[in-house]
N, C-alpha and C positions, 0 to 999 in steps of 0.2 A: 642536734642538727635541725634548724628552722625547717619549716613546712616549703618555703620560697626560695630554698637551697637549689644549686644546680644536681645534686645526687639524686633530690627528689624526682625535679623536674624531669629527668633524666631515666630513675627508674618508671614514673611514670608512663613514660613514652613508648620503650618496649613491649612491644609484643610477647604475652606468657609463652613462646613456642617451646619455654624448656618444661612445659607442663604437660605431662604424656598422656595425649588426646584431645589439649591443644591443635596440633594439625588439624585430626580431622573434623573436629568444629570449623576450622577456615576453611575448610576443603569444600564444604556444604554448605557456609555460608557465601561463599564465591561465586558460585554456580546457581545462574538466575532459575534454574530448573525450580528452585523453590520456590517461584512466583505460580507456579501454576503445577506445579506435584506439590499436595499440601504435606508429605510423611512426615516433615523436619518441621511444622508450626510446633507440637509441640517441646520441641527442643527449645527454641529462642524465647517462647513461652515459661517454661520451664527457669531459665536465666533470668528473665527480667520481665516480668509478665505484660505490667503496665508499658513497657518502653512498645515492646513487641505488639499492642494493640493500636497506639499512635501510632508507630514509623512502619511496621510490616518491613521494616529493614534487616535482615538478621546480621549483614557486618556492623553495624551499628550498634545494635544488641551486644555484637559479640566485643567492641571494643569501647563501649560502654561502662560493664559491668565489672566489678574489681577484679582482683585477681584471687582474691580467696573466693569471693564466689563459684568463679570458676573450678576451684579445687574441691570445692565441697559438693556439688554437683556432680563432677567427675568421678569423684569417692561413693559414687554410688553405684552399685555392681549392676542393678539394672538396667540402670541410663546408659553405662558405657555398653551391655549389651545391645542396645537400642539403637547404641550409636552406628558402634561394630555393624550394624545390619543396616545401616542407611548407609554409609560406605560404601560397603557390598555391593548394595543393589547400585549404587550409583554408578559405580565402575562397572561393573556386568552391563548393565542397560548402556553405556556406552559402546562396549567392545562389540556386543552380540549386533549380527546383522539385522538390518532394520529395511523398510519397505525397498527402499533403491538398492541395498544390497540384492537382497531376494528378489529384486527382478529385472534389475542390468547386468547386473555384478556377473562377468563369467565366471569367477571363481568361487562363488557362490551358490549358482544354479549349473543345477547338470546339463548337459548338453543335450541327453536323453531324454529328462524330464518330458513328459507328454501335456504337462498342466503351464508348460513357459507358451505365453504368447508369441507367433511366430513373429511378428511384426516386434515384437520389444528384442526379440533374441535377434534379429536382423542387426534392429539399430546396435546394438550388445556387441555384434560380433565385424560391424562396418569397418572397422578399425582393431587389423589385424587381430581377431578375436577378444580384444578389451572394452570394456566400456569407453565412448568418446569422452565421456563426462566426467573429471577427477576432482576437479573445483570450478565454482562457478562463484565472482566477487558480487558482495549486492552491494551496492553503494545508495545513502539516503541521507539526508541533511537532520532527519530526526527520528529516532528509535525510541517505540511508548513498548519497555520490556518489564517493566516496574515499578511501583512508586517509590522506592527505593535508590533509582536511577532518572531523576527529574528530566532529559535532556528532547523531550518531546513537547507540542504543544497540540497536537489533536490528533484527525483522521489520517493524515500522511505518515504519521509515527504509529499509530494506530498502528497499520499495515504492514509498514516493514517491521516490526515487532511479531507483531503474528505472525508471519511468514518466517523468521528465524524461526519461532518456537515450532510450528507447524513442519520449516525443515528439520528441523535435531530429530520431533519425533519419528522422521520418515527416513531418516538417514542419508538425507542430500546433502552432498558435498559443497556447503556453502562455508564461506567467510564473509562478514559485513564490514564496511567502509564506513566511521562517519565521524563528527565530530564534539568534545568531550568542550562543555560551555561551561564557564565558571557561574555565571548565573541561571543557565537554561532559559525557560519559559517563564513569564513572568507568573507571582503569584495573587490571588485577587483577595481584596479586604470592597466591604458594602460600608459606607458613609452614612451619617443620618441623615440626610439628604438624599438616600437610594443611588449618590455616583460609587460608580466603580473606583477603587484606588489602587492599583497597578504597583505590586514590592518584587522585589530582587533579591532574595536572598542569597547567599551565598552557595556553591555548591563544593566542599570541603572536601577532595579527594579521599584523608584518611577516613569519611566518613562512607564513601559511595565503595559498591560492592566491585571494585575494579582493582589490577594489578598497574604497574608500571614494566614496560616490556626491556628488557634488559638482556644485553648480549653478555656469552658464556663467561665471559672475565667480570659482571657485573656490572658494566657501563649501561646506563640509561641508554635506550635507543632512541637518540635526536636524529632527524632527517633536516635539512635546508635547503629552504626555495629562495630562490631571488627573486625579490622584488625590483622596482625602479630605485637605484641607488642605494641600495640597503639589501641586507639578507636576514629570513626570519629563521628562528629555530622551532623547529613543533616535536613536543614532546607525544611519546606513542604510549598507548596505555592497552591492556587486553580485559575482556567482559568475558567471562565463559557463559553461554545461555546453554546449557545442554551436551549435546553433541557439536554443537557450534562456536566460533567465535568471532566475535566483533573488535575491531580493533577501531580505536576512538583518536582522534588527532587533539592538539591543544597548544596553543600560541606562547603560553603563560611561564612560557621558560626566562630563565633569570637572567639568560644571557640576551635577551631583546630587551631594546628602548619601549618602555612602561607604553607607550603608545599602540606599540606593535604585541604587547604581550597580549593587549584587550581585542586582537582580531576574532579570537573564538569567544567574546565576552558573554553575550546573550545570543539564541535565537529568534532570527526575524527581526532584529532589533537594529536602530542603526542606519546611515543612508547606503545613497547607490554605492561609494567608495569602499564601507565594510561589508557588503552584500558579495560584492566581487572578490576581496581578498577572503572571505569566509569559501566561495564556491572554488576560488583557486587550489586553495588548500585543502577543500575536500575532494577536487577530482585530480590534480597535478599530485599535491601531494599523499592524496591515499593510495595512487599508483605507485609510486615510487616508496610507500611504506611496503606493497604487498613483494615488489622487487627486493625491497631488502628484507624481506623475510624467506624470501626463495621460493613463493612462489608461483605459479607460471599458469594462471585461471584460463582456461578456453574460454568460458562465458564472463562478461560483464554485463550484468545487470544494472541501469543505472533507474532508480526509484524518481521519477521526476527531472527536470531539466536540471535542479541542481548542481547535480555533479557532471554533465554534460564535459567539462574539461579534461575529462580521464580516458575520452576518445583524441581526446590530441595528444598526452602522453604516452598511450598505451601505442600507439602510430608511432612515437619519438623512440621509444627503446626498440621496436621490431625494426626501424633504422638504423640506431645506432648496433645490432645485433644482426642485421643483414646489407647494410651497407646500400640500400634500395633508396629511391627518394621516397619526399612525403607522401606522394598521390598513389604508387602503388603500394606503402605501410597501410595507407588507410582501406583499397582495396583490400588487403589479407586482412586486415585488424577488423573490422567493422563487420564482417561476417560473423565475426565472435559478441556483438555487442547485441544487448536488446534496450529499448527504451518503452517504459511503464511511464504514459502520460495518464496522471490524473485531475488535471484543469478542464474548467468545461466552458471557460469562455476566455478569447485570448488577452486581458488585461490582465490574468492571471499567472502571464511567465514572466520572467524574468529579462527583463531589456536594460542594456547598459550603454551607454552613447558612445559612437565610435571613438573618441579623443581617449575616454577611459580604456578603453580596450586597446588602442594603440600606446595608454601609455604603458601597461601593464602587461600588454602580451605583445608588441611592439617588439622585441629586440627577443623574444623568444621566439617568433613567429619568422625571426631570419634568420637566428643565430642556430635554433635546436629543430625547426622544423625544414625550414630549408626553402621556405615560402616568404612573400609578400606581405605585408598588413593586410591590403587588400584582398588577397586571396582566403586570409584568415579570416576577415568580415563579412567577404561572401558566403563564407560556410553558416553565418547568424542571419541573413537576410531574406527574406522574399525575391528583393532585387539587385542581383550583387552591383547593377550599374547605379543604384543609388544611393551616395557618397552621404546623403543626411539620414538612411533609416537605421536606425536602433540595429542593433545585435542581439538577436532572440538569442536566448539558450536553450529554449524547446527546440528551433530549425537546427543548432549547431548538431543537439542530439537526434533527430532522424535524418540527418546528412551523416552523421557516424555511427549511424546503427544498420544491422541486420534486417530488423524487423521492431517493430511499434504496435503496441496494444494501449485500448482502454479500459477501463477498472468495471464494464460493466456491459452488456449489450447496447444498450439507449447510448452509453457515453461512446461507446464506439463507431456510433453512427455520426453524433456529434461532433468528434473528433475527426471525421472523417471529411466531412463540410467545413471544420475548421481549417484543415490543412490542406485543402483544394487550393488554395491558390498557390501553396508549392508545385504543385503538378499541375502546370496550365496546361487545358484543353484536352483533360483527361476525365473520364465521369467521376461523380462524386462516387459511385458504387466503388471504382476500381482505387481509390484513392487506400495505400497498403494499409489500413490500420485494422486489426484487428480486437480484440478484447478477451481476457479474463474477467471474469466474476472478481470481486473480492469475496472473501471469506474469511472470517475470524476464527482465532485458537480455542474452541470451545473448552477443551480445561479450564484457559485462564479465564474465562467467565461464566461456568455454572459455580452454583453451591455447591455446600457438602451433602446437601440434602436432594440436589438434582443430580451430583456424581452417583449415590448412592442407590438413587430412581431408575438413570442409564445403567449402571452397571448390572444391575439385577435385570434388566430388560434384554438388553443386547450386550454383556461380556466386557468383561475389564479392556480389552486392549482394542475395544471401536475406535477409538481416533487413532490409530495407530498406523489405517492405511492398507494394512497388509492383506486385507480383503476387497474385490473391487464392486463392492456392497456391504451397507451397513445391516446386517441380521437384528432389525428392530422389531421389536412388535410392543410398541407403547400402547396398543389396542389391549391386550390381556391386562394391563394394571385397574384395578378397580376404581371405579369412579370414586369412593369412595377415599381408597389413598390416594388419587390422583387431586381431587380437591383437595385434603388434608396438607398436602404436600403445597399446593396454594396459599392456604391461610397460613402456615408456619411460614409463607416465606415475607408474606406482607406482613404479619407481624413483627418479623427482624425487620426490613425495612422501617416499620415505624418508630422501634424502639432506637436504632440507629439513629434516625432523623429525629429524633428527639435532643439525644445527648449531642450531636452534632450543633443545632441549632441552639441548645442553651449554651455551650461553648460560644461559639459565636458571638449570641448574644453579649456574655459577660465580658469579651475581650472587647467590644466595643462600647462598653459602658452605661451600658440600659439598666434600667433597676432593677433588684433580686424580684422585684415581684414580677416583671415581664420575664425574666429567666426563669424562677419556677414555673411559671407559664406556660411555657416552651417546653417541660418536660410533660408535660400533659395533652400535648396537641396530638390531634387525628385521633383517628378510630380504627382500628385494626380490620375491622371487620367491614369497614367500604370500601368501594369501586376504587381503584388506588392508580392512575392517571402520573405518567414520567414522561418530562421533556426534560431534554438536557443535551445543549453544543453550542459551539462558536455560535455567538449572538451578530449576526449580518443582517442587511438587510435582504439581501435573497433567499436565505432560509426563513424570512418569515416568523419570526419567534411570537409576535405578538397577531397571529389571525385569530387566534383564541378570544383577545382581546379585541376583536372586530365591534365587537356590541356588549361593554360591560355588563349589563344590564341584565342580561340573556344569560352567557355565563355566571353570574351570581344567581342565578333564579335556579341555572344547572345543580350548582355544586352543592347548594344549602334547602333543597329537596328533602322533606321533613321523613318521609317514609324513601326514598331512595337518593340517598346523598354522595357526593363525587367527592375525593380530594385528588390534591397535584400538587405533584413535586416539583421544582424545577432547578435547573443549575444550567452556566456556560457562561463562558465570559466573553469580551469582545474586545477585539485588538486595541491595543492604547491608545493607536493613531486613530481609529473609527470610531468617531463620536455617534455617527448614527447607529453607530450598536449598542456605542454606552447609553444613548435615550430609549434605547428598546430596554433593556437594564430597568432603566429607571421608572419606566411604563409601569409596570410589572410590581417594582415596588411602591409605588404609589398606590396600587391598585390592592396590595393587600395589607394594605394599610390600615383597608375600611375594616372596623369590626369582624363583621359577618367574614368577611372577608379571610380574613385573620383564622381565622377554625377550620378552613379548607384548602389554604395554598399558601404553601413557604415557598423561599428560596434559599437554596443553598449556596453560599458562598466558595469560590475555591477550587470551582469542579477540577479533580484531577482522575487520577485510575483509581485509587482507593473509592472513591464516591463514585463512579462508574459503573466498577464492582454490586456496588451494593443497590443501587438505582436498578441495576438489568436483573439481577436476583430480585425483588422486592416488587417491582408493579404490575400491575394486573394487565394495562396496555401502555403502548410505546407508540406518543404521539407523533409524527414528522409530517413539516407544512412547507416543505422547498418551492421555491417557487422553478417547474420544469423548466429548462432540463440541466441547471444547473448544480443541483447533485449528481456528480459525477457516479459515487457507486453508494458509498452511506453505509458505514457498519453497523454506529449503534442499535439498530433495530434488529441486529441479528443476534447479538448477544442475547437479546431476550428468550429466542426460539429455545435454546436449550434448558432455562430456568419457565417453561409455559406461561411464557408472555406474550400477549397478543398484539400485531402493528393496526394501526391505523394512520395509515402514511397516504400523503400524492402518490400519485403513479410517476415515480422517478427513479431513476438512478436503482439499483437493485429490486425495488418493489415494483417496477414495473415489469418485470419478469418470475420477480417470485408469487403476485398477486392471483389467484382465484378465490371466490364468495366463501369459500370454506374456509381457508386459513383465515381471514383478517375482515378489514376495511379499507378502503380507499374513497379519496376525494381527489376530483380531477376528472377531464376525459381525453386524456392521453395524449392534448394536444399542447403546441408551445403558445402562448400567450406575452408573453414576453412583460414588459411595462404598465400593463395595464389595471389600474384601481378599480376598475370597475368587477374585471373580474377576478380581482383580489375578496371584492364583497360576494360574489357569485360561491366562491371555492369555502367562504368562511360559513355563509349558511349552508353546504353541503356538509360542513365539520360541525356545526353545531346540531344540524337532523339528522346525521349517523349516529352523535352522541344520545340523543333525546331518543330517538327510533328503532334503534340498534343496540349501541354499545349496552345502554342503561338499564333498558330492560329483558335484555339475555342475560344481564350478570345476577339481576335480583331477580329472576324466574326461579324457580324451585320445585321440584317434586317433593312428594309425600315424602322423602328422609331429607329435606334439604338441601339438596343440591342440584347446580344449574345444571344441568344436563345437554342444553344448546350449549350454554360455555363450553365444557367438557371436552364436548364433542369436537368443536374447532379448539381449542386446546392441543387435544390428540391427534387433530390434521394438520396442524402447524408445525406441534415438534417432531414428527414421524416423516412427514415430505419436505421442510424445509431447513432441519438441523443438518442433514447430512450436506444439502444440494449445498447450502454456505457456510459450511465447514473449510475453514483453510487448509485442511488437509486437502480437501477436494481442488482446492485454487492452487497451492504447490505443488501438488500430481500433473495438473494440466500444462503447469508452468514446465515444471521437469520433461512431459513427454511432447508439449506443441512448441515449445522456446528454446530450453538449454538444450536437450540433446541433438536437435537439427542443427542448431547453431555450435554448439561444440565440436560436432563430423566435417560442418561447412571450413570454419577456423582451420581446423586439422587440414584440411586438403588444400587450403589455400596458405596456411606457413608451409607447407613442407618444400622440399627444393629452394630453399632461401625464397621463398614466395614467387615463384613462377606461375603461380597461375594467376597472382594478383598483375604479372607486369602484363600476362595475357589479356587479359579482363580491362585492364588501362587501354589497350593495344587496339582491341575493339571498343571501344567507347570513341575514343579518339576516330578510327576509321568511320563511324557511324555521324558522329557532329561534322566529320567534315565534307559527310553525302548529302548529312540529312536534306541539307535545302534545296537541293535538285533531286529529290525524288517526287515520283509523280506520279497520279490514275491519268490513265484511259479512260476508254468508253465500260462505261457497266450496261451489259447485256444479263436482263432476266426474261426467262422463261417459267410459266405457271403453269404445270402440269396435275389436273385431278387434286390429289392432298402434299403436292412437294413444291414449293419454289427453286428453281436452279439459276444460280448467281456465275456470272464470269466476266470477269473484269482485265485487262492490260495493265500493269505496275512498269513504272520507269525506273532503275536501278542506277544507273549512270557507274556502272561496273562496280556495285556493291556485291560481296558476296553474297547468295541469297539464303547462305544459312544464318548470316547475321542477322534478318529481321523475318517476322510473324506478319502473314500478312490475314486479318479476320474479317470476316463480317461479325456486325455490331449489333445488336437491339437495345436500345435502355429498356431499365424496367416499368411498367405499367400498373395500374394497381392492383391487379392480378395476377400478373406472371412477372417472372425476374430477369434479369438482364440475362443479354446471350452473348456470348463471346467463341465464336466458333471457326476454330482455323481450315484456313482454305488451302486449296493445297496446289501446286504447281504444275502444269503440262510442261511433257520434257520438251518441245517445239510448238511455238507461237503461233495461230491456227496462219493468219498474214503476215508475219513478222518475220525476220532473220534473226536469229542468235547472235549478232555480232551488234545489234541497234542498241544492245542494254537494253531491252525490253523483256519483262516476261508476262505468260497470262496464269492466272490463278483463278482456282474455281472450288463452287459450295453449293451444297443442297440443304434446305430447309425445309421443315415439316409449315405447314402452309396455315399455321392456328393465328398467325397474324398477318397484316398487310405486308405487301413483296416492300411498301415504302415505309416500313419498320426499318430496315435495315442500312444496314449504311459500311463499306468496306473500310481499316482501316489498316494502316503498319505500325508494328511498333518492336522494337528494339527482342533479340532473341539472343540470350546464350544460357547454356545448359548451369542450372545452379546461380544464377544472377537475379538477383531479388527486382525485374522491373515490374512498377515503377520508381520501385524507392531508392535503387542505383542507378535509374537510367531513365530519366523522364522523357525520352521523346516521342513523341507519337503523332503520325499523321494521318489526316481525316478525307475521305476522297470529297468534293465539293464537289 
């Protein structure tokens, strides 16, 4: 039988399951849990050593390698013991209760318990003694869960990747939404000419660590959307991360015209046309995947405006399942929604011109939702009476949400100023947004040598939550191993960056003597400097590069010398990223130059990995406040890495003298080159002043002991504060569980309380405009001002509106919002004129003409302003 025979080909192709323990090799290579539990490295190790050090893929390993390998491996009494016990734990650690069991879960905690918080066992028991919370969908346009699973391109995938993993370990009842790219993200090659060269590879299902979802009879699960004129088939695939699953969508079914298969081709890639049928199908059709999988999320979390479309279907079935129109669906529906914005300036959402959206959601928007076009592009607008502005998908999303957060404190303020003009003539203070932290999965980015550091410090299961304090005490480790633990880690860094760049090197065809070269570069034992992310021009990559001259004087420092790593790449279409790119290598091109600063091509998670384990400090130069929250610098925290960032986006809140550095003074600058030179000499004399000579300081045994010191203020105060565990606790107890009870109360009775809620909304738009102040009468007595004012109702009911006096905030004290409260007879008035008087007392620390009465919309459990923007101001 030829080699090119079908038999061959054939047995080839088969999976060995008839090889017994078989399985539970797929079981464990399935399960992205081994991106970040290392137990099973060495297993795929074990298989195929060399494969396993390139790819860190272990299905790939696993269907890679022959099939007698397999068998001879297997045939060893210890490994299948090995195995047997990875198994084990895998399914134990699944079953056993985990932080959200033990502390929502009624049936979990006693009811006795004296150590249950009364406030968690409230929320626990709000719903007739269950937890409100059973699932909650994340929906994200890119998950960074592995390098193994390409389908991310940086910090937004970052995120919702961490937060899966961060959920499994905590045992929050999540499922992710998103979509499976046949080329993902693009991948990057350096030219000899220092351009960027932007490849596509291929992403080979039977190669990626994912299933195909298939119902009980074995049919592949296709779902179909219609399009204008056509219908697509999207095939449905499941990711296991843990305790979690993701289920991924995909165009590339056989039964579409070749044109329509390439709608999930790449991310980010592509015009306005593919940008919308990609978000259709990530938020229409991941709705309608979790429908046909049975099931029935209280919470929708939607990661960004992307998926912003899965608030008009998740509307369309509690219609077609209550028989209700669209307006009160969206009322009961949208209690249940939360939107995570992490844009920090508004050219950064997504807009699609009204003629694509009426061609595309046009006859859904009459046929399924039971609305207008018009009505449907008011929900994307600023101004629904204007017939030429774009169709946001950030507005569509906080018109169909609950509640709205930023990624960060600073960004939550900025987000707050950004979406003022949604809520006209409401203060920016009061404008709904609030914010979580981000925080990354500290597993999946210490070492084994900083797992091994924490866990002797503070106990095998710190990330795990189940404590609400991490029991650290990085202070008892000696300074001694605590450096030790330093140099081993810049050493792998270097030795890494070594073989990395001579790779490099030889696939782009430089000569063996520039390659061996390469394997000789740096010094293990200096100041060892990481920059590495999207190359923009707002983040600033090249302030380093402000004053060549200066930096090579830095780095090549005969008694204290600097190197730097660098990596990121820059969008295909952003040429001005790719000149920052080329800056860079032009620049270490010079000789001298050349002995202290690579670049690494390619950045993905594997080089990530090894960048936040391996440097001594973690540069970031954003230009404020444009970093929205910024994680790479917190991966460093757990491997003792030090930032030296702007005051932005995380580091403005994680920053005091002790942990780091900063350059910046906290203020927005905006455009300005002038003080682009200002910010670059404040980076280049931290470096010279600071950084340089704390790291070569020494005591009598050799070691920096200022390092040290902030070392062990950094990892002890700011590992835990940006730990994702800490950001999905928060999420769990300030987002899903309010929003899960809210949901609850508003589906129940076929959604009566959403037609309620419509009912007054309605009564309120049709008073608002004849409502009206009086006379405002104050009185200034010793330390109290007394306010009382007339309101004209024009027979509204007056439980329906708040009526407050106001103060903004000053730069000392914070806004005041203080409800006034009603006399039951108008001191000159008749009860019958629709007149009432209200009245306030104020403590007298500011002027009586602070203040100012206003109304604004009142029902019990109604998110105003972000359900009900009305509000009037007495003049």
């Amino acid at each position: 039988m030829s080699e090119n025979s079908p038999e061959v080909y054939l047995t080839n192709c088969l999976r060995p399951f008839d090889i017994e323990g078989f399985d539970a090799l797929a079981e464990l290579a399935l399960d992205l849990r081994s991106s970040w539990n290392h137990a099973t490295d060495e297993v795929w190790g074990r298989l195929d050593a060399e494969l396993w050090d390139i790819t860190h893929n272990p299905w790939v390993v696993l269907q890679t390698v022959s099939r007698q390998r397999i068998i001879d491996v297997l045939s060893d009494a210890g490994f299948r013991k090995d195995l047997d016990r990875l198994v084990s734990n895998r399914r134990r650690t699944a079953e056993q209760p985990a932080w959200f069991q033990q502390t929502f879960s009624a049936s979990d905690r006693s009811a006795s318990d004296p150590k249950i918080d009364t406030r968690r066992a409230a929320v626990a028991n709000e719903t007739e003694g269950d937890c409100p919370l059973t699932c909650a969908a994340y929906f994200s346009m890119e998950f960074m869960l592995s390098e193994a699973l390409p389908i991310y391109s940086g910090g937004l995938g970052n995120v919702a990747g961490d937060q899966l993993k961060a959920a499994s370990d905590l045992g929050v009842p999540v499922v992710a939404v998103g979509l499976l790219y046949q080329q993902g993200y693009f991948r990057q090659s350096i030219d000899t000419d220092g351009g960027q060269q932007a490849l596509y590879p291929y992403n080979d299902p039977g190669q990626l660590p994912i299933t195909p979802l298939r119902h009980s009879n074995g049919e592949w699960l296709r779902l179909r959307i219609d399009l204008p004129g056509y219908a697509v088939w999207l095939r449905a695939w499941e990711v296991q991360v843990g305790r979690v699953k993701l289920y991924l969508l995909d165009s590339n079914d056989a039964a579409n015209f070749p044109v329509h298969r390439g709608i999930t081709s790449e991310l980010y890639g592509g015009d306005h046309d593919l940008r919308l049928k990609q978000e259709l199908v990530l938020g229409i059709g991941g709705w309608r995947l979790l429908c046909e999988l049975g099931l029935t999320p209280e919470v929708c979390h939607l990661n960004e405006g992307h998926a912003a479309f899965a608030v008009l279907e998740r509307a369309r079935v509690f219609m077609e399942q209550s028989g209700q129109p669209f307006e009160v669906a969206l009322a009961v529906t949208r209690a249940g929604n939360l939107f995570t914005t992490h844009t920090a300036v508004p050219a950064g959402f997504d807009r699609f011109s009204p003629d694509l959206i009426e061609q595309y959601l046009g006859r859904y928007a009459q046929v399924r939702l039971g609305i207008s076009t018009d009505d449907l592009l008011a929900l994307g607008r600023q101004n629904p009476h204007d017939h030429s502005e774009p169709f946001n998908m950030a507005y569509l999303a906080i018109r169909g949400s609950g509640a709205v957060n930023g990624v960060s404190r600073l960004h939550g303020q900025v987000s707050r100023r950004m979406f003022e003009p949604l809520f006209r003539h409401w203060p920016e203070d009061d404008v709904p947004i609030g914010h979580v932290t981000n925080g990354v999965h500290m597993p999946s980015w210490d070492s084994e040598a900083a797992d091994k550091l924490w866990t002797r410090s503070c106990g095998k299961d710190r990330w795990l939550g189940t404590s609400d304090s991490l029991p650290c005490d990085i202070c008892r480790v000696s300074d001694e191993e605590l450096w030790q633990f330093r140099v081993d880690a810049t050493h792998s860094l270097v030795e890494y960056s070594r073989r990395r760049l001579s790779r490099e090197l030889a696939a782009s065809g430089v000569s063996p003597e520039d390659v061996e070269a390469a394997k000789h570069l740096f010094d293990p034992n200096t100041l060892t400097l990481g920059f590495a992310r999207r190359f923009a021009t707002y983040k600033r990559p090249n302030l380093l590069l402000h004053d060549p001259d200066r930096l090579l004087r830095l780095l090549a420092d005969s008694e204290r010398p600097v190197q730097l790593v660098i990596a990121g790449k820059a969008h295909p279409a952003d040429q001005a990223g790719q000149d920052l790119i080329r800056r860079w290598i032009e620049f270490i091109r010079d000789p001298l130059a050349r002995q202290h600063v690579i670049f690494l091509s390619d950045y993905d998670m594997l080089l990530a990995e090894q960048l936040v384990q391996g440097v001594d400090v973690w540069v970031n130069t954003p230009q404020r406040p444009w970093e929205a929250s910024g994680t790479s610098g917190m991966k460093v925290l757990v491997n003792g890495g030090i930032n030296l960032s702007e005051l932005d986006g995380w580091w403005a809140e994680a920053y005091t003298p002790e942990v780091g550095w900063a350059i910046g003074d906290g203020q927005e600058h905006r455009y300005d080159p002038g003080w682009d030179a200002i910010e670059a000499e404040q980076l280049y004399h931290v470096l010279e002043n600071e950084v340089v000579p704390e790291f070569y300081e020494r005591n009598e045994r050799g070691l920096p002991t200022r390092w040290l010191a902030r070392m062990r203020a950094s990892m002890s105060q700011l590992t835990p504060q940006f730990s994702a565990i800490r950001s999905v606790r928060q999420y769990t107890e300030q987002y899903y569980l309010p929003a899960a009870t809210a949901y609850r109360e508003r589906v129940a009775y076929n959604g009566a309380r959403g037609t309620s809620i419509v009912n007054w909304e309605h009564s309120l738009r049709e008073k608002w405009p004849s409502l009206e102040f009086g006379e405002v009468r104050v009185e200034t007595r010793e330390d109290q001002h007394s306010f009382e004012t007339d309101v004209y109702l024009d027979g509204l009911d007056p439980h329906y509106v708040s009526v407050e006096l106001y103060a903004e905030a000053s730069d000392d004290e914070p806004s005041i919002q203080l409800p006034m409260s009603q006399k039951d007879i108008p001191s000159d008035l008749s009860p019958g004129e629709n007149w009432a008087t209200y009245f306030a007392s104020v403590a007298a620390t500011r002027p009586a003409s602070d203040f100012t009465p206003r109304i604004v919309p009142k029902q019990d459990k109604v998110a105003v302003p972000l359900e009900l923007d009305l509000i009037r101001w007495q003049r």
